[in-house]
C-alpha positions in Angstrom: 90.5 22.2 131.1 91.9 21.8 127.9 91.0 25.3 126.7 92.0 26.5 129.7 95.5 25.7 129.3 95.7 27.1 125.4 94.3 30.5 127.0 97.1 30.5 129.3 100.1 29.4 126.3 98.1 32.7 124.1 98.5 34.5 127.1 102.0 33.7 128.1 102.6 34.1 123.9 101.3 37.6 124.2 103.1 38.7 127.1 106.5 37.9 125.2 105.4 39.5 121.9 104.1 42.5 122.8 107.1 44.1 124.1 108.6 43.7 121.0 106.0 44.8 118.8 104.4 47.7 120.4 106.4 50.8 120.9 107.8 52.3 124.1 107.0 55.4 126.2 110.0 56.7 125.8 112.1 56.8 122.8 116.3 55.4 122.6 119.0 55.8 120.8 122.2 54.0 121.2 125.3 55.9 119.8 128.5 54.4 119.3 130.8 57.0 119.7 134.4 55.9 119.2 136.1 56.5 121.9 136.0 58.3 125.5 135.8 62.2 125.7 138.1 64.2 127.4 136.2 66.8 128.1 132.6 68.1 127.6 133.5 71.4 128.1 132.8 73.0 125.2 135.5 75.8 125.1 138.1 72.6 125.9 136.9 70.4 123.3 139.4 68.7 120.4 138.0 65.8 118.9 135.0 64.9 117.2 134.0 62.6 119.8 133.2 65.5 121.9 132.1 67.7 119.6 129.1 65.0 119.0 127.6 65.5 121.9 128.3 68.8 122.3 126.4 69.8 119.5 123.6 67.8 120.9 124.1 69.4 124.3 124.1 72.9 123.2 122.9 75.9 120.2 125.2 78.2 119.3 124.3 81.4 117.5 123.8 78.9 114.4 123.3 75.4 114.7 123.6 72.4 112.2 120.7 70.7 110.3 120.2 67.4 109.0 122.8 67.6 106.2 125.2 69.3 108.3 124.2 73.0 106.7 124.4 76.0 109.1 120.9 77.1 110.2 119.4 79.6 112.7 120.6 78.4 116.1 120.3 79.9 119.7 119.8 83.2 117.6 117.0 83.8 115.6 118.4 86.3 112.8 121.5 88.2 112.2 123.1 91.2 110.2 126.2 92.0 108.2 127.4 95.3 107.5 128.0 96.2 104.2 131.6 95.8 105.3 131.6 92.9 106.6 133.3 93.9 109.8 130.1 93.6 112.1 127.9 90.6 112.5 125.0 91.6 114.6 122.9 88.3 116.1 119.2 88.7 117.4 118.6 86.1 120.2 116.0 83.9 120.3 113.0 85.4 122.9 112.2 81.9 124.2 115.6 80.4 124.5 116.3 79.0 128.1 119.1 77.0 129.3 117.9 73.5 130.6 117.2 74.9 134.2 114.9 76.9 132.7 117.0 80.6 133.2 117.3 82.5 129.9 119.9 82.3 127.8 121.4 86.0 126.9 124.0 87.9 125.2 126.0 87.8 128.1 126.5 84.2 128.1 127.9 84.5 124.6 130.3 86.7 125.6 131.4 84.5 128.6 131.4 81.8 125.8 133.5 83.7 123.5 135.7 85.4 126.8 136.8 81.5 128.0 137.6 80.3 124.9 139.9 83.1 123.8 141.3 83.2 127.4 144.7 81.8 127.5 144.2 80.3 130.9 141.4 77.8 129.1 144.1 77.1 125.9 140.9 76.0 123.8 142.5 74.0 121.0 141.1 75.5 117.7 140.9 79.5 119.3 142.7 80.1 116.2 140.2 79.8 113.8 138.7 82.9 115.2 141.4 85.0 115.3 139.6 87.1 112.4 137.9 88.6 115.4 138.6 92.1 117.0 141.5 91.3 119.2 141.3 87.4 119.5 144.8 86.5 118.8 146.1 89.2 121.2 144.5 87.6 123.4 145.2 84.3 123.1 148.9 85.4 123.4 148.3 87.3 126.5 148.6 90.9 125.0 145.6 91.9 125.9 142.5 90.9 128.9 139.5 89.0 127.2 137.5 92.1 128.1 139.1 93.5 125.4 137.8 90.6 122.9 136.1 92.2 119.9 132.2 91.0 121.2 129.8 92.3 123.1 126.4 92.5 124.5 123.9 94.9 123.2 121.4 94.4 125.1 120.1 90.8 126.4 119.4 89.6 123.1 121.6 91.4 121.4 124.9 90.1 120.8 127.8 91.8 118.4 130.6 90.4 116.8 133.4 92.5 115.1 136.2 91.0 112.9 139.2 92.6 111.2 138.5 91.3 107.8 136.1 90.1 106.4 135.4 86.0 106.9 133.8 83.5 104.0 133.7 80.9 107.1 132.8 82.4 110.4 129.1 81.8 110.5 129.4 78.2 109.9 131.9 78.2 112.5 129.7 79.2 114.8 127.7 76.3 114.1 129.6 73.4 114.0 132.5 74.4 116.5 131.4 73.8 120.2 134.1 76.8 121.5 131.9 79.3 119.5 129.1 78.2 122.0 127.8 80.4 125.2 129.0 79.6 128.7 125.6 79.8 131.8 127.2 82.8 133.6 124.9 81.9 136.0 125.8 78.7 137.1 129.9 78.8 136.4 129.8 82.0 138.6 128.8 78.8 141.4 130.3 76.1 140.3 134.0 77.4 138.4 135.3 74.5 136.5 133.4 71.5 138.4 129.8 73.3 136.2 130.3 70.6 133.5 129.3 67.7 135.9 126.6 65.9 135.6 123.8 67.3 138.1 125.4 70.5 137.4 126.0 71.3 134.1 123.3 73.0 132.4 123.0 73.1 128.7 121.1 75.4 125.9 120.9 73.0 123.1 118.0 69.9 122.1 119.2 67.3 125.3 120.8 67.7 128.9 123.5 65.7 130.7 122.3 63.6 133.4 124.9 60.6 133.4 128.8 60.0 132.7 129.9 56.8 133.7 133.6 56.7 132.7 134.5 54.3 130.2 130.9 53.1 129.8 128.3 55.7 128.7 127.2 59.0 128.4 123.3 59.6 129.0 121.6 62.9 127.4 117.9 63.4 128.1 115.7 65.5 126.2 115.6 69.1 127.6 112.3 70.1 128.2 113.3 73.9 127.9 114.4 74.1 124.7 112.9 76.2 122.3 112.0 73.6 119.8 111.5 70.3 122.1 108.5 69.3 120.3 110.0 68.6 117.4 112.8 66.4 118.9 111.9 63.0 118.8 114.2 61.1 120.9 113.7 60.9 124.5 117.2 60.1 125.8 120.5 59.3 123.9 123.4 57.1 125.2 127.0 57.8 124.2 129.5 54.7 124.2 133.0 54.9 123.6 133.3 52.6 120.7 137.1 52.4 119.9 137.2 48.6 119.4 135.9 48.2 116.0 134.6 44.8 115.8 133.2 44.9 119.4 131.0 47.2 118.1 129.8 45.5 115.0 128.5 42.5 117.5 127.0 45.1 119.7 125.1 46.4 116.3 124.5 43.6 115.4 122.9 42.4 118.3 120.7 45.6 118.6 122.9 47.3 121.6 123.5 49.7 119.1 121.2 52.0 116.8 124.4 53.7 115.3 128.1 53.4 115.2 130.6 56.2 113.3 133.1 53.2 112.1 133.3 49.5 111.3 136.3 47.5 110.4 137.5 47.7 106.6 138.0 44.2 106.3 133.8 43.2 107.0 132.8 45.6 104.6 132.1 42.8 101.7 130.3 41.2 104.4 128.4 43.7 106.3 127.4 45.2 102.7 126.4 41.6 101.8 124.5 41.2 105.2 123.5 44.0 106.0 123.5 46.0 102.4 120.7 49.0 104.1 122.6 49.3 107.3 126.2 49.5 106.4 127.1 53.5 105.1 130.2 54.4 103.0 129.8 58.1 102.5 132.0 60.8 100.7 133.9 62.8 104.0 135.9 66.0 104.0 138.3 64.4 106.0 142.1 63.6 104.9 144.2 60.5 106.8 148.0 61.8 106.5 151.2 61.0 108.2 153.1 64.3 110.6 156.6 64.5 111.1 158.2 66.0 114.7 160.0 68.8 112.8 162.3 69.3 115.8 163.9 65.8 115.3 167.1 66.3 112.8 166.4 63.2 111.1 162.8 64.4 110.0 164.2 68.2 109.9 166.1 66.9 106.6 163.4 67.1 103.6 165.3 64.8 101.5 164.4 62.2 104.1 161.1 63.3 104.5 160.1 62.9 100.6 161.7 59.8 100.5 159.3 58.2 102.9 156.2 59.9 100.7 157.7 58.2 97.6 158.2 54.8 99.6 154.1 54.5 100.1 151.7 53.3 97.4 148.5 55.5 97.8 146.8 53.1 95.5 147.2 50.2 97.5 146.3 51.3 100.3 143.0 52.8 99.5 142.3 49.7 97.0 143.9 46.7 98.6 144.4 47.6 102.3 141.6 49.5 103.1 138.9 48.8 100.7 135.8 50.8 101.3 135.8 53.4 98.6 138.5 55.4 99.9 140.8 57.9 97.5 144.6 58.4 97.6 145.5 61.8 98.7 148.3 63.8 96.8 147.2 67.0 98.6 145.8 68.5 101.9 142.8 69.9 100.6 140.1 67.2 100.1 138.8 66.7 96.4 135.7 67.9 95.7 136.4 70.9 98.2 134.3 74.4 96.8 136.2 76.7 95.0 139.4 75.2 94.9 141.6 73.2 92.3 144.6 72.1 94.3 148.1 72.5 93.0 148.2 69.6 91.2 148.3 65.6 92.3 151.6 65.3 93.8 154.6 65.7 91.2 155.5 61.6 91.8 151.7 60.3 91.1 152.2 59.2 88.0 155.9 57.8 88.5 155.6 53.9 88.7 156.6 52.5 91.9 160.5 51.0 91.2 161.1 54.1 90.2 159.9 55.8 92.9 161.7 53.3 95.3 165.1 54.0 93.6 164.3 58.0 94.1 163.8 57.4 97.6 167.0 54.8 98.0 169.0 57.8 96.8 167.4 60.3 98.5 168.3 58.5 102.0 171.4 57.9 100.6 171.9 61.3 100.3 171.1 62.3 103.8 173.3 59.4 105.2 171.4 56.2 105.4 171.6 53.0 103.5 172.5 49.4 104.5 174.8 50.0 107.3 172.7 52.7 108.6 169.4 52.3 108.3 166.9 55.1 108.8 165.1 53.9 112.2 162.3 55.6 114.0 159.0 54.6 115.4 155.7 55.2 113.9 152.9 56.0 116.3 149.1 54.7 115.0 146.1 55.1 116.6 143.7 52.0 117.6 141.5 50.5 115.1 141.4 48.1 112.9 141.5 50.7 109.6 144.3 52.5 111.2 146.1 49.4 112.1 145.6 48.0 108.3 146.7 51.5 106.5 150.2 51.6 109.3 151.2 47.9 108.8 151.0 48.5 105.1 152.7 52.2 105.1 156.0 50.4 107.4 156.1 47.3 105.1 156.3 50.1 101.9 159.2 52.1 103.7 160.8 48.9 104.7 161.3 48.2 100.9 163.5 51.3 100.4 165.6 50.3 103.5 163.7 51.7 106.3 163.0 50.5 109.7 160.1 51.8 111.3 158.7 50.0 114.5 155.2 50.3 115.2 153.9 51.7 118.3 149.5 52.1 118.9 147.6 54.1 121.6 144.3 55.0 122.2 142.5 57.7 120.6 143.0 60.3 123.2 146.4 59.4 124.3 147.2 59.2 120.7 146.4 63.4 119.9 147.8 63.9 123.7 151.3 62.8 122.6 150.8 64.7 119.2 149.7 67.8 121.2 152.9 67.8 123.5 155.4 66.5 120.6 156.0 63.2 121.8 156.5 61.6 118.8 159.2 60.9 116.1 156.5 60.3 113.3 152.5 59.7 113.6 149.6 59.2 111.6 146.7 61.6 112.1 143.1 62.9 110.7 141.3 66.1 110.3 137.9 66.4 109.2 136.8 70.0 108.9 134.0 71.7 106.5 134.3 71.4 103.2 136.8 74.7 102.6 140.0 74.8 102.0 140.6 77.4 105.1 140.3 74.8 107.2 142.5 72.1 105.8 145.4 75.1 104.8 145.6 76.0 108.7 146.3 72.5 109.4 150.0 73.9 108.8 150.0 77.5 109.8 152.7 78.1 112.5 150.2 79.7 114.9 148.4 76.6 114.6 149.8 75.1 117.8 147.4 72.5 118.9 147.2 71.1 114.8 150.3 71.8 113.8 151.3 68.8 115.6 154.9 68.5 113.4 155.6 72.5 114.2 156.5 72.9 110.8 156.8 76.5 109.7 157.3 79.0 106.4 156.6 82.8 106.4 155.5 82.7 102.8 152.9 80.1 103.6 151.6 81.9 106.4 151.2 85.2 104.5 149.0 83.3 101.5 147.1 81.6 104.2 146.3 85.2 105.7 145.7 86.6 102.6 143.4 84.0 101.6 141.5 84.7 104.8 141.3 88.1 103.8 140.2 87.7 100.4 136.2 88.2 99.7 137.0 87.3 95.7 135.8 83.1 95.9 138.7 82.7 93.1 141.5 84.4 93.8 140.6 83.0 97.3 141.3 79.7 96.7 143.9 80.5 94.2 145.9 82.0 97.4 145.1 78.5 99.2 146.5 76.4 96.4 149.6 78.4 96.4 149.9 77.8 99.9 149.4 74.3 99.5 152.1 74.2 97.2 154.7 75.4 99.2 153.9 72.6 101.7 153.5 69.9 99.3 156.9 70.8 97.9 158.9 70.5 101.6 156.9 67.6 102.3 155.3 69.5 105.9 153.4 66.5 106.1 152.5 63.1 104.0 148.7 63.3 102.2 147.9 59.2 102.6 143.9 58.9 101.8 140.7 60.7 101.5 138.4 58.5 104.3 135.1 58.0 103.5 132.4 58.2 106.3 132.1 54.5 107.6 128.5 53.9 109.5 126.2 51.4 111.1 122.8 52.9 111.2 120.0 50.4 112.2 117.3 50.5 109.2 114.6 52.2 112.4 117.0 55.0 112.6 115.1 57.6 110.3 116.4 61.3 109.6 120.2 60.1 108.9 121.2 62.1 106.3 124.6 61.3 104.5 127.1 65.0 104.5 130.6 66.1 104.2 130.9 67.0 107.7 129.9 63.6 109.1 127.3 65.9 111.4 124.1 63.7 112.5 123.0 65.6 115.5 120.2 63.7 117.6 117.8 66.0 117.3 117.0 65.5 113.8 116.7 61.9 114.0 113.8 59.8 114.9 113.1 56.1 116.2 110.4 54.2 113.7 110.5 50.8 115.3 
């Protein structure tokens, strides 16, 4: 009787274990993601919690490997002319949207067609405007017929441009408005095709879930041209905006991965948890935007005042703490052929003296004691952003300044920025590592960037001239001018140079650290 009951307590020991230890059918992983999408249409997208999962949702003619480097995507080849005018893209044979239909030139050209249309207003439509056409229409000049692309043949797909472009082709990668539309099923379904049940999808996974506020489920997708070689079954999204939430969900295993953790438990998540906790150098840049149409901010006197008020150091040493740099320019360090303009022109003034400059300054423009410059300050949630804006008031309050803090979510954050409901705001922008990118950050056709609708001819021609150029050098010498000019009228406040803050469970394998903070599913694998 006796051994009876010990086979039974093995038994019963067995039954708990085994879950644990043996691996499951299907294979998980548990993304945090930040915060809720808007949209996962991918000629509407805008932030980076989008684009995540649209790159995991869909190829476009390149795609993004492990290290976020542009790679043969949903085409299999392509050609430049000797020019540099024509890009010619061979589609893949076998590629197949997830309901098994094939994916073909035309669907590019839909693709391109809605993103260019200015009925869709696609947020970063700008960056192509090196195509044939594209900023005509944008503007409504001309039909998107008239858009310089077209289909060959069905896997033949053209692109013309008119100028030459250093940065198109990983464009096309990395930016989910460069991806193809199913003509097929948005011919039935208009707008409503991005639901789940109805959306179809090109890329490694498929959309079969969005519960608002709670999760976004991706399943592998069967159809795709190299599903046996993605590893993970099914992938949930969660919108991960509270910061320490998530590290209790990590820590409790409810999460594989999560893009951001709270400065302050760095020393003790790196202490804890020293092969799970990620600090990674980003080309990304946190800076402070001014609403250019309010007089107070239209005055640059006042504007350099409050970028001599903050201390960079401190923030990135004291407030922040996680191997972040102080930013004197727009253009990340580090950034391929190009040497900035030089580190701000204050950098090396100690701080009472830069105080007293920006005392005057206001002074100057009207303010002092009896009328102090007041505005508010809009932050975005989290615990980093809330750190780096208490700090940034406290330092303008020391030259006389009252700034009242006001914080919003994520989304309705950029939403307010987008429409110019703001006095003054902090904001981010990661972007590939080139200068192109970081420069139209304050060109005056950027309208959905250019949040502070700051504007100079002269930097607008050296941005288009540096597009222009094929020369690396006197490419990014054209940049660095630019950069100048903006740095000079204060268009905008460089804080810090974020670095990529992660939680990545020690079974998550494939997760490779890059510039671009890209870590698409489909090169990542579960090893528990």
């Amino acid at each position: 009787m006796a051994l009876i009951r010990l086979a039974r307590r093995i038994a019963l020991a067995l039954a708990v274990l085994l879950p644990l230890a043996l691996p499951s059918a299907a294979s998980e992983l548990r993304r945090g993601n930040l915060a809720e999408p808007d949209t996962l249409d991918p000629a509407k997208w805008f932030t980076t919690y989008e684009a995540n999962i649209l790159n995991d949702l869909f190829n476009g003619l390149l795609q993004l490997d492990a290290k976020g480097e542009p790679i043969p995507g949903a085409a299999e080849s392509w050609t430049v002319s000797d020019d540099g005018l024509l890009i010619t893209f061979k589609l893949r044979a076998d590629g197949k949207w997830s309901d098994g239909a094939p994916v073909t030139a035309d669907d590019f050209v839909l693709g391109f067609r809605r993103s260019f249309d200015p009925k869709t207003a696609s947020a970063y439509a700008n960056f192509g405007y090196v195509i044939v056409n594209a900023r005509d229409v944008v503007e409504g000049r001309k039909p998107p017929e008239e858009l310089g692309v077209r289909a060959v043949d069905a896997l033949t797909f053209e692109v013309r441009l008119n100028e030459p472009s250093q940065t198109i082709l990983p464009l096309f990668a990395r930016y989910p408005n460069f991806f193809p539309s199913p003509a097929h099923v948005l011919s039935k379904e208009g707008d409503a095709w991005v639901q789940p049940g109805k959306m179809v999808s090109n890329g490694p996974y498929r959309l079969v879930e969005w519960v608002p506020q709670d999760r976004i489920t991706l399943e592998k997708n069967p159809n795709y041209f190299d599903a046996a070689n993605v590893a993970i079954d099914k992938v949930f999204y969660y919108p991960t905006d509270d910061d320490t939430a998530a590290v209790k969900r990590f820590r409790a295993g409810e999460l594989d991965m999560n893009g951001r953790f709270p400065p302050s438990l760095y020393p003790s998540l790196k202490r804890e948890l020293p092969g799970e906790t990620r600090t990674d150098p980003a080309s990304w840049i946190g800076y402070i935007v001014f609403n250019h149409a309010d007089p107070r901010f239209a005055d640059a006197r006042v504007r350099r005042a409050l970028s001599l008020a903050i201390d960079r150091e401190t923030i990135v040493k004291r407030v922040l703490a996680n191997g972040e740099l102080p930013a004197w320019s727009m253009v990340p360090p580090g950034t391929a052929n190009f040497t900035s303009s030089g580190a701000g022109d204050f950098s090396a003034m100690p701080m009472p003296q830069r105080q007293a400059e920006a005392r005057r300054l206001l002074a100057e423009a009207g303010y002092g004691p009896g009328n102090p410059l007041t505005f508010t300050f809009m932050h975005r949630i989290g615990e980093a952003n809330k750190r780096a804006a208490l700090a940034v008031v406290d330092m303008w309050r020391s030259v006389g300044v009252d700034a009242r803090l006001e914080a919003n979510e994520v989304k309705i954050h950029y939403a307010r920025l987008r429409e110019k409901q703001f006095e003054v705001a902090d904001a981010g922008f990661s972007a590939q590592p080139d200068a192109e990118y970081f420069i139209y950050l304050l060109r005056s056709d950027s309208t959905e960037v250019n949040f502070g609708g700051w504007k100079n001819a002269e930097y607008d021609r050296l941005a288009d001239a540096g597009n222009r150029e094929r020369d690396l050098t006197k490419r990014g010498a054209l940049y660095a001018a630019a950069e100048k000019i903006a740095l000079d009228d204060t268009a905008l406040i460089p804080v810090y140079i974020p670095v990529n803050r992660a939680l990545v469970q020690n079974w998550v394998a494939g997760y490779e650290p890059n510039l671009g903070d890209a870590h698409l599913s489909r090169w990542l694998s579960i090893t528990r």
